[in-house]
Z-matrix of the N, CA and C atoms (Angstrom, degrees):
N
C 1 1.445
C 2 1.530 1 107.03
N 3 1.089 2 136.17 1 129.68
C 4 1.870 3 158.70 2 125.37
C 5 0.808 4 88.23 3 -15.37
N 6 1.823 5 114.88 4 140.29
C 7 1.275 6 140.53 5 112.88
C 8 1.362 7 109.23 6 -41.05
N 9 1.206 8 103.32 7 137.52
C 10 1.368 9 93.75 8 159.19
C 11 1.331 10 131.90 9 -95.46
N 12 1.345 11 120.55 10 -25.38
C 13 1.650 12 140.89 11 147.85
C 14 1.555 13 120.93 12 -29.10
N 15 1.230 14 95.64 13 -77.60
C 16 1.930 15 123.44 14 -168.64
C 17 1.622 16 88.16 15 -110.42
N 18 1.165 17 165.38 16 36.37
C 19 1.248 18 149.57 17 123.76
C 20 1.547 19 113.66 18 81.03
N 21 1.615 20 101.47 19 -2.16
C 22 1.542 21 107.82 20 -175.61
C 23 1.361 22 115.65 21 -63.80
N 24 1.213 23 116.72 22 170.05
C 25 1.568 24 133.56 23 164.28
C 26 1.158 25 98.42 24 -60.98
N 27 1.715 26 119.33 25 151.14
C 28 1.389 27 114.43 26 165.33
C 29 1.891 28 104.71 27 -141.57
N 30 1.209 29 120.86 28 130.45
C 31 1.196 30 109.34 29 -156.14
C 32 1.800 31 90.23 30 -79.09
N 33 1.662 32 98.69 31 157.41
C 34 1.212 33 96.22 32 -179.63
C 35 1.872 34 97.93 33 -156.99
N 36 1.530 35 118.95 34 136.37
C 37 1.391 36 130.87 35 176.20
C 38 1.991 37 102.65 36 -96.52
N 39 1.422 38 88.18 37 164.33
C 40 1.258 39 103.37 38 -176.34
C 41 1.710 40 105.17 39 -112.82
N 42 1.490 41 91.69 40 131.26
C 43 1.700 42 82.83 41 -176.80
C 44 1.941 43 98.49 42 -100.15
N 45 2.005 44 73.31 43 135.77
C 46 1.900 45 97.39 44 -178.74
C 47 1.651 46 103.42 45 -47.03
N 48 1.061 47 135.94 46 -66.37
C 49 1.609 48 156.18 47 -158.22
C 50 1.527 49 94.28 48 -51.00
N 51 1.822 50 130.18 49 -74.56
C 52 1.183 51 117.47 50 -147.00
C 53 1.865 52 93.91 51 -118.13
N 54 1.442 53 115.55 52 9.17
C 55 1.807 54 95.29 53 168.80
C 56 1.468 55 102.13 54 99.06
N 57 1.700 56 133.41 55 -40.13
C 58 1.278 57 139.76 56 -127.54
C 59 1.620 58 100.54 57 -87.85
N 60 1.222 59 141.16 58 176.32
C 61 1.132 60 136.18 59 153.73
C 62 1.498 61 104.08 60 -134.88
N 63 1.584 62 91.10 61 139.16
C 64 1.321 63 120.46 62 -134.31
C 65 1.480 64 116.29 63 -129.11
N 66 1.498 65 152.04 64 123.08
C 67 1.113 66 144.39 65 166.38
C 68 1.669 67 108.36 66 -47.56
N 69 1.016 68 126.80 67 147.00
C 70 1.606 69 140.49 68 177.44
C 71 1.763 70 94.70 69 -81.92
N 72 0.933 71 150.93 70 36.73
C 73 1.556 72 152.61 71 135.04
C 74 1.613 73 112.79 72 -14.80
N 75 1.127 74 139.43 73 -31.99
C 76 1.012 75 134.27 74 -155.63
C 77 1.594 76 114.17 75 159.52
N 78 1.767 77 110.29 76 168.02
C 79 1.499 78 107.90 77 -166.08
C 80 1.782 79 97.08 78 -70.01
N 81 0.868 80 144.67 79 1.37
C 82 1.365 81 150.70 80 -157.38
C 83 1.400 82 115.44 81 -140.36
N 84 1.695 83 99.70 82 119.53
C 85 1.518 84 99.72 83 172.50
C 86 1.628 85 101.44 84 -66.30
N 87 1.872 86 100.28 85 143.31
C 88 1.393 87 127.59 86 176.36
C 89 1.893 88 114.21 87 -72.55
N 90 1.762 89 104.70 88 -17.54
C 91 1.120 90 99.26 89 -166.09
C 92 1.553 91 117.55 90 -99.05
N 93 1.777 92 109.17 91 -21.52
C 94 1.085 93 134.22 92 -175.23
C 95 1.748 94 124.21 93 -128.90
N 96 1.169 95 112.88 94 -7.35
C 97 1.331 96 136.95 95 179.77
C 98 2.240 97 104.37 96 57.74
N 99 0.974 98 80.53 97 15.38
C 100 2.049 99 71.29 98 171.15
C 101 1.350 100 92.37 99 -104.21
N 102 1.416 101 97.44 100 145.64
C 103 1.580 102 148.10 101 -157.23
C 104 1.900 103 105.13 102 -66.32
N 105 1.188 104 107.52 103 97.50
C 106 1.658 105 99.45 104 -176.58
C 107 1.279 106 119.23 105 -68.00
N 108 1.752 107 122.12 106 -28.81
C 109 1.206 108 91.80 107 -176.72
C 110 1.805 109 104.25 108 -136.55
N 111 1.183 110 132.67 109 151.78
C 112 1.370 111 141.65 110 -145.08
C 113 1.859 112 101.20 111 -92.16
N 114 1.220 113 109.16 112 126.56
C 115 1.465 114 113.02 113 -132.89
C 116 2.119 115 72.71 114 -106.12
N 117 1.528 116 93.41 115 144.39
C 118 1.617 117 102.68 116 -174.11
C 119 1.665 118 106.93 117 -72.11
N 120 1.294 119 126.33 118 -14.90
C 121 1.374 120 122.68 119 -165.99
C 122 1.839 121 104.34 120 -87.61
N 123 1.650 122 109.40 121 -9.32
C 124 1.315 123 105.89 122 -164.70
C 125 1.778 124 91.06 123 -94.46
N 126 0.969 125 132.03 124 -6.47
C 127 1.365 126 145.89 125 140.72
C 128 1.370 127 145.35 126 -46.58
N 129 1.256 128 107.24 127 -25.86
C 130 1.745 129 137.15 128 177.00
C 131 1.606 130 90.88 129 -89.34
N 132 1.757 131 90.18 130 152.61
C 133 1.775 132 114.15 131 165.51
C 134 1.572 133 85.84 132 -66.23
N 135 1.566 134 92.81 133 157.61
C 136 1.728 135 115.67 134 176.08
C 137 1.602 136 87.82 135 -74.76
N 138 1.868 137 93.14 136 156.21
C 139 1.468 138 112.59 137 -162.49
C 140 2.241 139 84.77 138 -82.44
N 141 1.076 140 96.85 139 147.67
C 142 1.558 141 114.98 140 174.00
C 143 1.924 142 110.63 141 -103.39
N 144 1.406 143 94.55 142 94.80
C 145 1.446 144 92.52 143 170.74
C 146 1.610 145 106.03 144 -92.72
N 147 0.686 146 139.00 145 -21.40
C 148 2.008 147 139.89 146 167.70
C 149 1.272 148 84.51 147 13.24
N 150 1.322 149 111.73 148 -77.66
C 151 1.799 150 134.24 149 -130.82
C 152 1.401 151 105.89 150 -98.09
N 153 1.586 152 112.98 151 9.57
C 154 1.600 153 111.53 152 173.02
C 155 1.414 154 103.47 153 -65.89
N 156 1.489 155 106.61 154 155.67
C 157 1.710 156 111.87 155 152.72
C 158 1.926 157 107.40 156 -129.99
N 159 1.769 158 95.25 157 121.88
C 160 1.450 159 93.71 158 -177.88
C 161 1.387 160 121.54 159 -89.80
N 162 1.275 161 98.50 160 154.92
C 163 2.055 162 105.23 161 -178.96
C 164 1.747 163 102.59 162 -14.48
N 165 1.292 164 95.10 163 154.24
C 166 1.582 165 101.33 164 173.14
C 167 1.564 166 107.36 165 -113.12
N 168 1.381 167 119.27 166 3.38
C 169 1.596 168 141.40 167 172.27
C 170 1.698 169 87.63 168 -85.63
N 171 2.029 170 102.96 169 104.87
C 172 1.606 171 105.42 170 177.03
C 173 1.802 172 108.16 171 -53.27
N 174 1.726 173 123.65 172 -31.17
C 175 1.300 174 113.08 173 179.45
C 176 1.422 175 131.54 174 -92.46
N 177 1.629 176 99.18 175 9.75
C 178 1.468 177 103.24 176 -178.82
C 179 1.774 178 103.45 177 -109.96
N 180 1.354 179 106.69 178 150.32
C 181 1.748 180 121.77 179 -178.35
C 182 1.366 181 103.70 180 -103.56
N 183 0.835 182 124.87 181 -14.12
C 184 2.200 183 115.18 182 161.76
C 185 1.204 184 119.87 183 -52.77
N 186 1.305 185 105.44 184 142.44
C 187 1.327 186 139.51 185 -167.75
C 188 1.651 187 106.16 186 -90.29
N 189 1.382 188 119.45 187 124.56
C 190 1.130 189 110.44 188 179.81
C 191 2.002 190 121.78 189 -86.02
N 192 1.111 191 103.79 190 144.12
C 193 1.480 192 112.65 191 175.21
C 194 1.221 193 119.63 192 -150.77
N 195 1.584 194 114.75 193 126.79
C 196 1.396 195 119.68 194 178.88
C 197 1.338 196 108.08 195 68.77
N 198 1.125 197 98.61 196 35.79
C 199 1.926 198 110.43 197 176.69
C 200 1.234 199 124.21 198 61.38
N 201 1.487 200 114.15 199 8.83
C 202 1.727 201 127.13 200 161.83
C 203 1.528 202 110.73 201 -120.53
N 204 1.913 203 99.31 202 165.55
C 205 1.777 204 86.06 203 168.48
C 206 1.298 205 97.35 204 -105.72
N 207 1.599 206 72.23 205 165.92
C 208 1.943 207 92.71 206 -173.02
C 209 0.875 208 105.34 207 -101.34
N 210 1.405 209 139.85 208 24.95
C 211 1.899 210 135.77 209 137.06
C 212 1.569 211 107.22 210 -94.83
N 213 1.135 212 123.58 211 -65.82
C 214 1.618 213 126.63 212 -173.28
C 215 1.123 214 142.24 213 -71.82
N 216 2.020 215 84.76 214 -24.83
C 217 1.951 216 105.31 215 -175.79
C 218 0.873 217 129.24 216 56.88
N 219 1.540 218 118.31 217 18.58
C 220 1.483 219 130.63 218 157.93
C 221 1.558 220 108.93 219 -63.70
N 222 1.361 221 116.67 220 146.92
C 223 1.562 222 118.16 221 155.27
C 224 1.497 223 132.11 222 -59.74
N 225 1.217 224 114.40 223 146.28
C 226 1.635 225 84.67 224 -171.31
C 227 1.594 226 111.39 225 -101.62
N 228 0.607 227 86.20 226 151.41
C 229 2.329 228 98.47 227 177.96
C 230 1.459 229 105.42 228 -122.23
N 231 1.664 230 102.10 229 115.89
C 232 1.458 231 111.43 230 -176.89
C 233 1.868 232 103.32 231 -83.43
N 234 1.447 233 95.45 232 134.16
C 235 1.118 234 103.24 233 179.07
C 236 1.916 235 122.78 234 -53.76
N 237 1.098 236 120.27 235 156.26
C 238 1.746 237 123.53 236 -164.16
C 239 1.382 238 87.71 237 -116.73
């Protein structure tokens, strides 16, 4: 594809979903909204929360690690 300005080359991908060829703008074709390029995390085993332990602060949602949480940084105290 032309510039249309400066006459340059302009690199351009084809999106799989609708056929179109397409400026690289973003992870998402602009014309059809499916996803151009295949994202590495949909590739990974699913994340395993089983083995989380959450804040021991009843109003905080952090996850504890290394015996603090990692939102509040409180210590944690297992409930009795």
């Amino acid at each position: 594809m032309l510039c249309e300005r400066c006459a340059n080359e302009i690199k351009t991908i084809r999106c799989k979903a609708c056929d179109s060829e397409i400026l690289p703008l973003g992870d998402y074709c602009y014309l059809c909204g499916a996803a151009l390029y295949k994202k590495a995390e949909d590739e990974e085993e699913p994340l395993d929360l089983s083995n989380r332990i959450l804040c021991s602060d009843g109003t905080c949602i952090g996850v504890v690690e290394n015996g603090v949480c990692k939102l509040c940084g409180k210590p944690y105290v297992p409930e009795e």
